[in-house]
C-alpha positions, 0 to 999 in steps of 0.5 A: 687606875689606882691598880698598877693590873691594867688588861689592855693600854694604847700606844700612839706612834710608829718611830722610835719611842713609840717601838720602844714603848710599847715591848717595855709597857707591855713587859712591865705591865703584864698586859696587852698593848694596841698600837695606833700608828695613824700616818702613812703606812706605818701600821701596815709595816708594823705588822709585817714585820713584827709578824714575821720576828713574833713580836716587836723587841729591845735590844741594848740597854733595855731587853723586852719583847711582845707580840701586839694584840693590834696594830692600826691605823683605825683609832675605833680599833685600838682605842676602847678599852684602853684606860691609859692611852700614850702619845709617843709622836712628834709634838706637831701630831699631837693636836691631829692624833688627840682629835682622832682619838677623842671620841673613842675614850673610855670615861675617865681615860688618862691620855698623856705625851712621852714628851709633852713637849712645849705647850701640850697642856694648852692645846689638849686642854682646849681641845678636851673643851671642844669635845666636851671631855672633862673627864679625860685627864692629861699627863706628861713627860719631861723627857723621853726616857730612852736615847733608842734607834730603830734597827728593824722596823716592826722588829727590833729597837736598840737602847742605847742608854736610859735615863735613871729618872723622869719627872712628870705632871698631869692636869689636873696636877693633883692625879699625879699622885696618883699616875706616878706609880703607874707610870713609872711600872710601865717604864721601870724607872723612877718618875718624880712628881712635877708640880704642873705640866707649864713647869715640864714646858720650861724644863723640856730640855731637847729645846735647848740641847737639841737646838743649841748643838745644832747652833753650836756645830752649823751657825757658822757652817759655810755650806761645805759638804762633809764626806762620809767620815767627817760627819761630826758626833752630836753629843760629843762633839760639843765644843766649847763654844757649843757648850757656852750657847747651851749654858746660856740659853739654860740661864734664860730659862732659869730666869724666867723660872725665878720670875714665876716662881713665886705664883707657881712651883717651878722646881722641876725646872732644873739648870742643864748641868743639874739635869743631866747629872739627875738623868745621866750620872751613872753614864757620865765619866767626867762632871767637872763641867757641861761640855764635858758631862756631855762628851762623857756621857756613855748614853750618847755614844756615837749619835751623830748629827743629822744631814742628808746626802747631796751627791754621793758621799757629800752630806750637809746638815738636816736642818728640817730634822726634828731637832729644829722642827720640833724642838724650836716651834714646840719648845724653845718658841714656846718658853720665849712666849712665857718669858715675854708674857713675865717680860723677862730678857731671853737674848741666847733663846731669841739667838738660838730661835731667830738662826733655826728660823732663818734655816726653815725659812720661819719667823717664830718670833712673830710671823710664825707663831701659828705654826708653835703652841705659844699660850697666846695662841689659846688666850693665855695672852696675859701673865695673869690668865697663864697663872690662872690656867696653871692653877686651874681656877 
């Protein structure tokens, strides 16, 4: 693996960051790529329509295009023979898809998550155990390294900006030495080394941007519909006040960051500010401060914030969007979870968590919590056992 020449990897997924992988790892790689697309009807469309553009492509800020030599939702077709096997799914589907495709690994397979997400490390490795897989390495990414749309299903995915570094882990954290440089040959961009995949857990930064935004434009939405043209721009219509939320739940995670930090390299795990300008500074115009490092920033021009249409030409936020479905239980409730265990103080997190909660109908801070990746859930219930588990002995 060590060898960058790679005949043939698999690419889990059917939305954006899957579509967009793929053209660009096939691209990058010079060799085959196999897509698994194991929900609804996915793998039927994707055919269809990359059979009739020959070939799935990116458009915008990154130019690929490949014919996929398989497209299926059969994991014993597009599995075997792959020594490098990438979730690019919605963290929820990531324990169904990893106990689909477990048994089909090649020996020695690097199976990983663009992202990984709050908690994959707990969840894969427990199942890795149960399958009896200890040869199955993992790996993650902070982030994915795209903000990309689906234009035309199976046809065409537009780019609108690329991060210029992503950082990445693996268990054992010792491989991503190792794993970096294909990686970042597959994405063709900079991937850094993290120490562990717990610090890409706390430096997940969609579960503060994307929970937070939706707190700061809708926490004190009185149920007005908003007509086609008053739809509000996610990133960049940040106001202030969205800006102080953002900049304080990135304080609580710094907090928890310099409790653990000395029992576990958390280096990785960035202030907002600070990643952004890491990840974005090309397409940032104005840095002097959060709000505006956001609204300047060229990558997320005209995103706008999910709602749904209630009658014709009303719409009201989506608030079973991802940007809470995921990023609250597999993210933010997930960082809480740590920083209880550390007994550190989270009140902008618990803020942030107990209003997307009450959207969803959902107590992720107690009732709920079967429904995240909490370490506790996987015994990691004491401080001692989550370092323990971190470093592997």
């Amino acid at each position: 693996m060590a060898d960058i020449r790679l005949n043939k990897i698999t690419v889990c997924g059917g939305g954006n960051g899957a579509q967009t992988l793929a053209p660009i790892a096939a691209h990058q790689l010079d060799c085959q790529v196999d897509l698994y697309a194991p929900f609804g009807d996915e793998a039927d469309r994707l055919r269809s329509g990359s059979d009739s553009h020959g070939g799935v492509e990116t458009t915008g800020a990154v130019q690929a295009k490949a014919l996929l030599r398989c497209i299926s939702a059969d994991p014993a077709e597009v599995i075997p023979g792959s020594p490098l096997v990438v979730l690019v799914l919605p963290a929820f589907a990531h324990e169904s898809t990893l106990r689909a495709i477990l048994p089909f690994l090649d020996q020695g397979a690097w199976v990983g998550a663009i992202p990984a997400r709050g908690g994959f490390d707990f969840c894969a490795a427990k199942l890795l155990r149960e399958h009896g897989r200890p040869d199955v390495a993992l790996f993650g990414l902070q982030t994915l390294p795209w903000a990309c749309r689906i234009q035309e299903f199976g046809r065409s995915i537009h780019v609108l900006g690329v991060k210029q570094a992503v950082d990445a882990a693996s268990r054992p954290a010792g491989l991503i030495g190792e794993m970096a440089p294909v990686l970042q040959g597959m994405l063709g961009l900079r991937v850094h080394q993290a120490a562990s995949l717990l610090a890409l857990t706390l430096a997940n930064t969609g579960q503060l941007i994307h929970p937070g935004i939706m707190y700061g434009l809708f926490g004190d939405w009185d149920g007005t519909p908003f007509p086609a043209d008053g739809v509000p721009l996610f990133y960049h219509g940040l106001s202030d006040h969205g800006a102080n939320v953002l900049a304080a739940m990135s304080e609580d995670v710094q907090a928890i960051r310099e409790c653990l930090g000395a029992s576990i390299d958390l280096s990785a795990v960035r202030p907002l500010i600070e990643w952004l300008l890491y990840s974005y500074n090309r397409n940032i115009q104005d840095s002097s401060t959060l709000r505006s490092a956001f609204v300047t920033n060229q990558a997320y021009s005209g995103l706008k914030a999910p709602v749904r249409e209630v009658a014709p030409g009303a719409f009201v936020p989506d608030f079973g969007a991802r940007y809470l479905t995921e990023d609250v239980p597999y993210g933010l409730a997930v960082s809480r979870a740590i920083a209880e265990l550390a007994g550190v103080e989270t009140p902008a997190l618990d803020r942030v968590i107990g209003w997307a909660g009450a959207q969803l109908g959902k107590d992720f801070l107690s009732t709920h919590q079967d429904e995240t990746r909490v370490p506790q859930r996987y015994g990691l219930d004491r401080l001692d056992h989550l370092i323990t588990f971190v470093r592997e002995d």
